[in-house]
N, C-alpha and C positions, 0 to 999 in steps of 0.2 A: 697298220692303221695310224695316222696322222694321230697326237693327243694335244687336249683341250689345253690352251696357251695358259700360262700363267699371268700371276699380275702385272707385271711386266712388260706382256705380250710377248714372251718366248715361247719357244718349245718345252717341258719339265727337260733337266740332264739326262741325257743318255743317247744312245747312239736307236733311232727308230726307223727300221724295215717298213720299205712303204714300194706297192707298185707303178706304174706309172697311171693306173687309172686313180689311183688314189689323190696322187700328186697334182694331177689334172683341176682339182676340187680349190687346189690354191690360187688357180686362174679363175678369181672372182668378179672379175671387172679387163673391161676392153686393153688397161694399162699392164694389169697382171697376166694375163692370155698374150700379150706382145712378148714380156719376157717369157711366159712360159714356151711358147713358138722357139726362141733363141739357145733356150735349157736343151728342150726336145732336137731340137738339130747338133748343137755339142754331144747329145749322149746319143744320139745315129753314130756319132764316127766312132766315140770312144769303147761305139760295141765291136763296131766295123775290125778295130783293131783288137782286141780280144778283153775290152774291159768285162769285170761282172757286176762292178759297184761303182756309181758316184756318188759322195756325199753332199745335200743339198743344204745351206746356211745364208745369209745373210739375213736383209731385211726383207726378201720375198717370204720367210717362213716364219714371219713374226704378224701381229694384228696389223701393220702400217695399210694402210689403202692402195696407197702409190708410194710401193717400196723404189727405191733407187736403181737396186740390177740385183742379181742375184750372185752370190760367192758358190763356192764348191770347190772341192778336191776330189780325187780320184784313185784308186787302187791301181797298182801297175801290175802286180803280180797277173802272171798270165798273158799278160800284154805283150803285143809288138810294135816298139815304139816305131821301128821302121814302117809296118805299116799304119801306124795314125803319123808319121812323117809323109806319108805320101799321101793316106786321104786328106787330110789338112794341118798344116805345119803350124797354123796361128795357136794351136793346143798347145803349142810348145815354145810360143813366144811369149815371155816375160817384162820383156823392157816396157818404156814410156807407160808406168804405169796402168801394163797390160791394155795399151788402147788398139791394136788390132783385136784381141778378143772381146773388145767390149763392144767394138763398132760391130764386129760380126754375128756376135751370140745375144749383146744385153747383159753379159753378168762373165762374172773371169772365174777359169777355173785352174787349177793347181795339182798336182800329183800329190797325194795324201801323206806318201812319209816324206815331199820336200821338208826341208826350216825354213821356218818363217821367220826372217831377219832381225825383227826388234825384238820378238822373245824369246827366240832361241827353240820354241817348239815345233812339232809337225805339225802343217794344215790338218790334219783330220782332229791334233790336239787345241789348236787353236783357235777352229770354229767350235768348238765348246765351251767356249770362255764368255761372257757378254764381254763386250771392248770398252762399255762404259764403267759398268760396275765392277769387273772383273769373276764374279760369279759363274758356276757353272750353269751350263744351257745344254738344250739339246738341239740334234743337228738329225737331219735324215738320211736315210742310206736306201739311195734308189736303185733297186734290181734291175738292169739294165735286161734283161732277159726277159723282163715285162711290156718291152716298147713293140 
């Protein structure tokens, strides 16, 4: 279950289990349903290839109206990267400021224990940080076995 944003408009800290019909509830508007469309096709392939878990973060899972794209990482365990190399390789393009996955999806996603270059931590630690405040937040962890 999605929980009630704080004052801030984050998610409370912690890492929250959410299905995709859940997730679905954050495409509130024609702009959020566009990203959400782009979310839901990133996480087709990343089951395709044996993912169980993407974690969902940016400013799609905050109060903003018209968030910008949505961020995410991803669990490899289990995974064949050879096959999300073959259903779609942009999963695994990082350069130019991830702009193939952004033109393709709406929102860039990352493999969860990557680092993340300016802080030295793993994306699944790093969407737990707010970027302004630096405070903890919480991020979602979509069950990919719910799509």
């Amino acid at each position: 279950m999605i929980p009630d944003l704080d004052g801030d408009g984050n998610l409370p800290p912690g890492i929250h289990p959410v299905s995709w019909a859940e997730l679905e509830r954050c495409g509130s508007n024609p702009h959020r349903r566009h990203l959400l469309s782009g979310l839901r096709r990133a996480a087709e392939v990343l089951r395709v290839a044996g993912c169980k878990t993407m974690y969902v973060d940016g400013s799609f899972v905050t109060s903003k109206d018209v968030p910008s794209d949505f961020d995410g990482c991803w669990e490899r365990a289990g995974m064949s990267l050879l096959t999300l190399q073959a259903a779609d390789p942009v999963l695994l393009i990082f350069d130019s400021r991830r702009a193939a996955q952004k033109a393709k999806y709406f929102g860039e996603l990352f493999p969860a224990d990557m680092v993340e270059g300016g802080s030295g931590m793993t994306f699944l630690n790093f969407f737990q940080r707010d970027k302004d405040t630096g405070r903890a937040k919480g991020i979602l962890a979509l069950d990919l076995g719910s799509l």
